[in-house]
C-alpha positions as CSV (number, residue, x, y, z in Angstrom):
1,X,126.3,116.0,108.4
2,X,123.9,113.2,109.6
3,X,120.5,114.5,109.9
4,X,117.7,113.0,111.9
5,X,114.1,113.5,111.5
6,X,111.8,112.4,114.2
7,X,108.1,112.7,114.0
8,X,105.6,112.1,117.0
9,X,102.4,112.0,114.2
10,X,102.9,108.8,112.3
11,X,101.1,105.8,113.1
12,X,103.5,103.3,113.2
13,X,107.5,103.2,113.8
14,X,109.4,103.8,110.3
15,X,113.3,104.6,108.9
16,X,113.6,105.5,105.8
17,X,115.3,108.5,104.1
18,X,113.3,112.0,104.0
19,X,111.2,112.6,101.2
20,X,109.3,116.0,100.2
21,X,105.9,114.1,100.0
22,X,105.9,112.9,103.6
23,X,106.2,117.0,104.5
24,X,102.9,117.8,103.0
25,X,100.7,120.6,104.3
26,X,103.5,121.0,107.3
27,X,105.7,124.0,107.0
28,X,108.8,122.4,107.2
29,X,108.9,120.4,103.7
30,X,112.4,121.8,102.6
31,X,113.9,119.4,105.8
32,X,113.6,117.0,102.7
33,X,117.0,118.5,101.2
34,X,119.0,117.4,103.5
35,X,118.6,113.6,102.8
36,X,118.6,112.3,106.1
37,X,116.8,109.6,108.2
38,X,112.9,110.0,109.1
39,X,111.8,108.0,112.3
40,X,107.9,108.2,113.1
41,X,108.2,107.9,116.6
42,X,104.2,106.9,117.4
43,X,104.9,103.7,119.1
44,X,108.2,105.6,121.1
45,X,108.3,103.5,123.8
46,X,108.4,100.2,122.5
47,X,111.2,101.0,120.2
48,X,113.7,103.9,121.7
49,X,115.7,101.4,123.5
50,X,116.8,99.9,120.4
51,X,117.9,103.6,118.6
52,X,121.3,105.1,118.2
53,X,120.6,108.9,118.9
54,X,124.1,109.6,119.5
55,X,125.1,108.7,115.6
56,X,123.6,111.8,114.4
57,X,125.0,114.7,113.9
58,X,121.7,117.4,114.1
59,X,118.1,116.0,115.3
60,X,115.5,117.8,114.4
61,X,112.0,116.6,116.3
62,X,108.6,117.6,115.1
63,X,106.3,117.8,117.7
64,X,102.7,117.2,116.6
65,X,99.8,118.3,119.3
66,X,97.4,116.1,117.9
67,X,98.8,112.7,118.8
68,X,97.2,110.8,121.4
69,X,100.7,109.9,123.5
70,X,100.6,112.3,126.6
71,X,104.2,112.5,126.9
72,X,104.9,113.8,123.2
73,X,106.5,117.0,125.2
74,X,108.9,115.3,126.9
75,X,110.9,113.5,123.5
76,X,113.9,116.9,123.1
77,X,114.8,115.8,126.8
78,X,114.6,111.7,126.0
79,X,116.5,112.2,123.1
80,X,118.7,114.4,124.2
81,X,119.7,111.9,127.0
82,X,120.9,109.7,124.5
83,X,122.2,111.9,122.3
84,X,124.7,114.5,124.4
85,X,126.5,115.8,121.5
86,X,124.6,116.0,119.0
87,X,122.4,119.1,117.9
88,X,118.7,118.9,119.0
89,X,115.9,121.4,118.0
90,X,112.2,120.8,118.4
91,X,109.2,122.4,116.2
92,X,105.5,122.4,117.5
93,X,102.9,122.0,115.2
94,X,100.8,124.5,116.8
95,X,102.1,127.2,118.8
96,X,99.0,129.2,119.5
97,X,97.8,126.8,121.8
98,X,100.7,127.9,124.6
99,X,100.3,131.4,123.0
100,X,96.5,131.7,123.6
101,X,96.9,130.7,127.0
102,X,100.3,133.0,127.7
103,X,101.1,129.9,130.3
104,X,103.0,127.0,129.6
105,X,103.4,124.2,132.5
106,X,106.8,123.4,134.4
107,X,106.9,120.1,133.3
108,X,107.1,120.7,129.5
109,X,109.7,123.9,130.3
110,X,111.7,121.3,132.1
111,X,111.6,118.9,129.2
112,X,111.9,121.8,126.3
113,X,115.2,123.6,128.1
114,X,116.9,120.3,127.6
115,X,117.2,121.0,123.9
116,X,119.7,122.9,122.6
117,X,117.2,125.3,120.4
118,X,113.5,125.7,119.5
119,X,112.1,126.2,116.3
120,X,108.8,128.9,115.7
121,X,107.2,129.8,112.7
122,X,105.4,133.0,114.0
123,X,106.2,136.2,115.8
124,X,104.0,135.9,118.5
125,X,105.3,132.1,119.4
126,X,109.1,133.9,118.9
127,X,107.9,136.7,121.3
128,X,105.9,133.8,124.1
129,X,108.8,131.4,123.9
130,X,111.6,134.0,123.9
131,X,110.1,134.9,127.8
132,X,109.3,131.7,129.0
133,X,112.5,129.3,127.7
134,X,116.4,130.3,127.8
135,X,117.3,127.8,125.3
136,X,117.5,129.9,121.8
137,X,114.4,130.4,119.5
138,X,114.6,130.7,115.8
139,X,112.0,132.4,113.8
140,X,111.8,131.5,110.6
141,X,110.2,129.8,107.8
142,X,111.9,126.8,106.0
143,X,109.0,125.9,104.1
144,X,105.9,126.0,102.1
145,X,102.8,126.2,103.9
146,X,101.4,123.9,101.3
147,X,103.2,121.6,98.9
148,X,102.1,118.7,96.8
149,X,100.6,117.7,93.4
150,X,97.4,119.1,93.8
151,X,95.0,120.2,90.5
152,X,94.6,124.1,91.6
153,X,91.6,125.8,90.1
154,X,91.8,128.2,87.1
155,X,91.2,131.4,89.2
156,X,87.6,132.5,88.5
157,X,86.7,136.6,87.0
158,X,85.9,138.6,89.7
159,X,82.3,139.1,88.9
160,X,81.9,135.4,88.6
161,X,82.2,134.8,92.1
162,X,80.3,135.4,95.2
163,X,80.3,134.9,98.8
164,X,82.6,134.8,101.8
165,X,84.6,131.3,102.4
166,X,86.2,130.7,105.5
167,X,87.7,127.1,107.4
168,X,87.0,126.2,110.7
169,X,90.2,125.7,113.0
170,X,90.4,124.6,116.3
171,X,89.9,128.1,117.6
172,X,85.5,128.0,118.1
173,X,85.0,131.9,119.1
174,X,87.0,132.7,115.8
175,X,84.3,130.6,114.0
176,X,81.3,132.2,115.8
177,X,83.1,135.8,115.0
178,X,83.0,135.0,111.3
179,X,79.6,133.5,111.3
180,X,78.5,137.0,112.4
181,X,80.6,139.3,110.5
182,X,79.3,137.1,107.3
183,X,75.6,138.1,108.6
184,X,76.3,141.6,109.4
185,X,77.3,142.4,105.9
186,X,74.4,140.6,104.6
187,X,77.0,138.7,102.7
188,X,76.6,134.2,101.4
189,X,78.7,132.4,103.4
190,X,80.9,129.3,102.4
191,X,82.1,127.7,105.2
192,X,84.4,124.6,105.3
193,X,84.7,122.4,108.6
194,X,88.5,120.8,109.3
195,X,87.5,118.5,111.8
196,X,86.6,115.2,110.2
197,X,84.3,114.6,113.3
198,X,82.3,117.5,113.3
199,X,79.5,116.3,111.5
200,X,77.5,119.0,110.6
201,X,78.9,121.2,113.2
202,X,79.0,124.6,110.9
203,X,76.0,124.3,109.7
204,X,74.1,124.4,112.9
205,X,76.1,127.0,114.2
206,X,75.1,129.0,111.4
207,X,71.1,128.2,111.2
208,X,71.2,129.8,115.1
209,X,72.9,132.7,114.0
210,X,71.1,133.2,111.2
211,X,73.9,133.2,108.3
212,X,72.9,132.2,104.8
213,X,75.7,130.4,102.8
214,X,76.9,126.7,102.4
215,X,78.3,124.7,105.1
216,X,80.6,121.5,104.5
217,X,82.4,119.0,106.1
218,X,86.0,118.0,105.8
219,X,86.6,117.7,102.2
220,X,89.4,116.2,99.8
221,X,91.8,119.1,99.2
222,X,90.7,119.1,95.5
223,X,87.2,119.6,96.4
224,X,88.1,122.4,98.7
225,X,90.0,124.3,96.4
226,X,86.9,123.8,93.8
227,X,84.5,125.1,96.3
228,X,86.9,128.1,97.9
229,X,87.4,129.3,94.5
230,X,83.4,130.2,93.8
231,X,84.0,133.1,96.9
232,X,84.8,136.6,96.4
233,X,87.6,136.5,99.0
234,X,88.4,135.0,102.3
235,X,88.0,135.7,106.1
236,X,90.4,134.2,108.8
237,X,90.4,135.4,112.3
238,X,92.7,132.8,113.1
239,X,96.2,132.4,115.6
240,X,98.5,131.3,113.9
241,X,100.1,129.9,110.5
242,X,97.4,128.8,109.1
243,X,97.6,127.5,105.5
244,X,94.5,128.8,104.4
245,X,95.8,132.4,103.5
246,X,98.4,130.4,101.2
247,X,95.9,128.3,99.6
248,X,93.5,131.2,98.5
249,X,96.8,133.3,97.0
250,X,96.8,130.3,94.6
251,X,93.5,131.0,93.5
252,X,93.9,134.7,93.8
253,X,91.4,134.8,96.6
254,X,92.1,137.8,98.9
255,X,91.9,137.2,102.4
256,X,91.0,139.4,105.1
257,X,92.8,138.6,107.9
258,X,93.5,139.3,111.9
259,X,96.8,140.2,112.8
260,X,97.7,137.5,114.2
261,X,97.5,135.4,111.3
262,X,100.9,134.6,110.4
263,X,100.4,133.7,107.2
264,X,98.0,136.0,106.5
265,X,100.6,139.5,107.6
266,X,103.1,137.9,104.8
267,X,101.1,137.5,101.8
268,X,98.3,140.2,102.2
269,X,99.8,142.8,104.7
270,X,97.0,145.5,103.1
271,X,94.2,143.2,104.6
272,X,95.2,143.0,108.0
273,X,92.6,143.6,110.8
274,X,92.6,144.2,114.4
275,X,91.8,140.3,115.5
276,X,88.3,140.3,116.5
277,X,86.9,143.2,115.4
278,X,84.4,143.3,113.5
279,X,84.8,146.8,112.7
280,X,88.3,146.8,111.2
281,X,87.2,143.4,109.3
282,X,84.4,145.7,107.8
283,X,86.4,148.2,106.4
284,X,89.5,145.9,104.8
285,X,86.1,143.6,103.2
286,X,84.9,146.9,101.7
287,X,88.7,147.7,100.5
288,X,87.8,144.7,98.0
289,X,84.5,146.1,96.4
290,X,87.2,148.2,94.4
291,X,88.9,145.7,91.2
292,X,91.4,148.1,91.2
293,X,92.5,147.8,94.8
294,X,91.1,143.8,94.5
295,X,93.7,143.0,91.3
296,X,96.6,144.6,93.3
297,X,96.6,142.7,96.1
298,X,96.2,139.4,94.3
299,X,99.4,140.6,92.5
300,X,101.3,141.2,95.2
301,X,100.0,138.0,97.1
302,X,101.1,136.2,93.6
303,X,104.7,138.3,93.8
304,X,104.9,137.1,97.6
305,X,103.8,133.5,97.0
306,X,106.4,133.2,94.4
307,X,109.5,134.4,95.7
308,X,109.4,134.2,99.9
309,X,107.9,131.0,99.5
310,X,109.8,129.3,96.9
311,X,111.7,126.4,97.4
312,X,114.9,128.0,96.6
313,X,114.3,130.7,98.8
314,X,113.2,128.0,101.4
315,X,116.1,125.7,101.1
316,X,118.0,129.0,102.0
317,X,116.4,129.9,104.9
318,X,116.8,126.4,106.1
319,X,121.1,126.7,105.5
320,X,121.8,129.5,107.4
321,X,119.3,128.2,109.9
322,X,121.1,124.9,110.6
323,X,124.6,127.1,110.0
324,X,123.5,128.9,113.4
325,X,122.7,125.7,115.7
326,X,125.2,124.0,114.4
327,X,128.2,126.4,114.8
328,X,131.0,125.5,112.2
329,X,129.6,122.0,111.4
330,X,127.7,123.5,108.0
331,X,125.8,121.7,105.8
């Protein structure tokens, strides 16, 4: 089979076969495996012209929402123009912002149904685009939701650390909802900002809300993992498959976490809240005051982590995955 991998977030036009470092941080790093051709598709229009579609067998397009081309929505049905017979299924980077909003325009369902499947990694896009697309909708995870060499902290004793460490997202009233929960419970916060231009964005937040902790801005992963790892456990009140729950398994950090974190129902299903409220957040943080009940979750996380999310276990998700869109033409 000859596999295509088209990517909308690279800077500048590239070919070059796949390679599991260029998936970091992206939950799709076991499309490595299949040793095919990776096109960063940035500067699309000054270069599709000149591109052979139609000599691959399966194209798989990754559709990132933070690139600054409007018409990123509109590559399954370009490509598939040029590319009639072959297999074309699109991923979006992140599918709570259609979810949020329940709505999705007629000009990107026009250029979606083109495709011949979609890609989701959480229930609640699987249940959104299910109703709103005819094409078919996978759900399913074919990889890591984070991978790399990265130096992860020694997990610290339990009476060692202190405080509550949360990320910023792109969701604000999530942010504002954990800011006060933190100050309710009289608890230190550590907060961490993902935005790189945000410039001191969570720490004013929390001065006028009155929350006591430590407040940073975007930070090299290894410094975030050194920092996360001083909390007692995590909050996330986030949509979506956020990495963060992931992250803090590794440093057997339990995480508290809304329902709607996909993530977050996978690796610590005995921490899941109603999403905001604050309520049901109180009671799973109190769950943790207990070592007992605190050491069993990290277990299980640890027994989760290990075997749903490892790269065998990936790599086979993936197979039958591509088995179904492509019909008999397996890998």
């Amino acid at each position: 089979m000859k596999f295509l991998f088209c990517d909308n977030s690279k800077a500048e036009i590239k070919i070059k076969a796949s390679n599991s470092l260029d998936y970091v941080g992206r939950p799709l790093d076991s499309l490595a495996t299949l040793n095919g051709t990776q096109v960063g598709l940035e500067n699309w229009f000054l270069f599709e012209k000149n591109f052979d579609f139609s000599s691959f067998d399966l194209i798989w397009i990754y559709l990132d929402h933070r690139s600054l081309i409007p018409n990123w929505y509109s590559w399954p049905e370009v490509i598939k123009t040029r590319a009639k017979d072959s297999k074309v299924i699109f991923t979006v980077d992140y599918e709570g912002l259609f979810v949020e909003k329940q709505i999705i325009s007629p000009r990107i369902l026009n250029a979606w149904k083109s495709a011949d499947a979609m890609h989701v990694i959480t229930k609640l896009g699987h249940d959104f685009f299910t109703k709103v697309l005819s094409i078919p909708i996978y759900y399913t995870h074919v990889g890591r939701p984070q991978f790399g060499n990265w130096k992860w902290p020694k997990p610290m004793d339990f009476n060692s650390r202190n405080g509550v460490v949360f990320v910023r997202h792109t969701n604000l009233p999530s942010i504002i909802f954990e800011l006060e929960l933190i100050r309710d419970l009289n608890l230190k916060a550590i907060g961490i900002d993902s935005n790189p231009d945000a410039k001191g964005w969570l720490e004013q937040q929390a001065q006028c809300l009155r929350v006591e902790g430590q407040f940073f801005n975007r930070l090299d992963f290894n410094q975030y993992l050194k920092i996360s790892n001083l909390a007692r456990l995590g909050i996330e009140n986030h949509l979506g498959p956020s990495r963060f729950s992931y992250e803090m398994a590794l440093m057997d950090l339990p995480v508290v976490h809304s329902e709607k974190s996909e993530y977050g129902n996978i690796i610590w299903p005995k921490l899941t809240a109603k999403s905001g409220n604050k309520r049901s957040f109180r009671e799973k943080i109190k769950l943790l005051n207990d070592k007992t009940f605190y050491r069993r979750v990290i277990n299980q996380a640890e027994e989760i982590c290990f075997n749903y999310f490892s790269p065998p276990a990936c790599e086979e998700r993936l197979s039958k995955l591509i088995e179904n869109i492509m019909g008999k033409n397996k890998i």
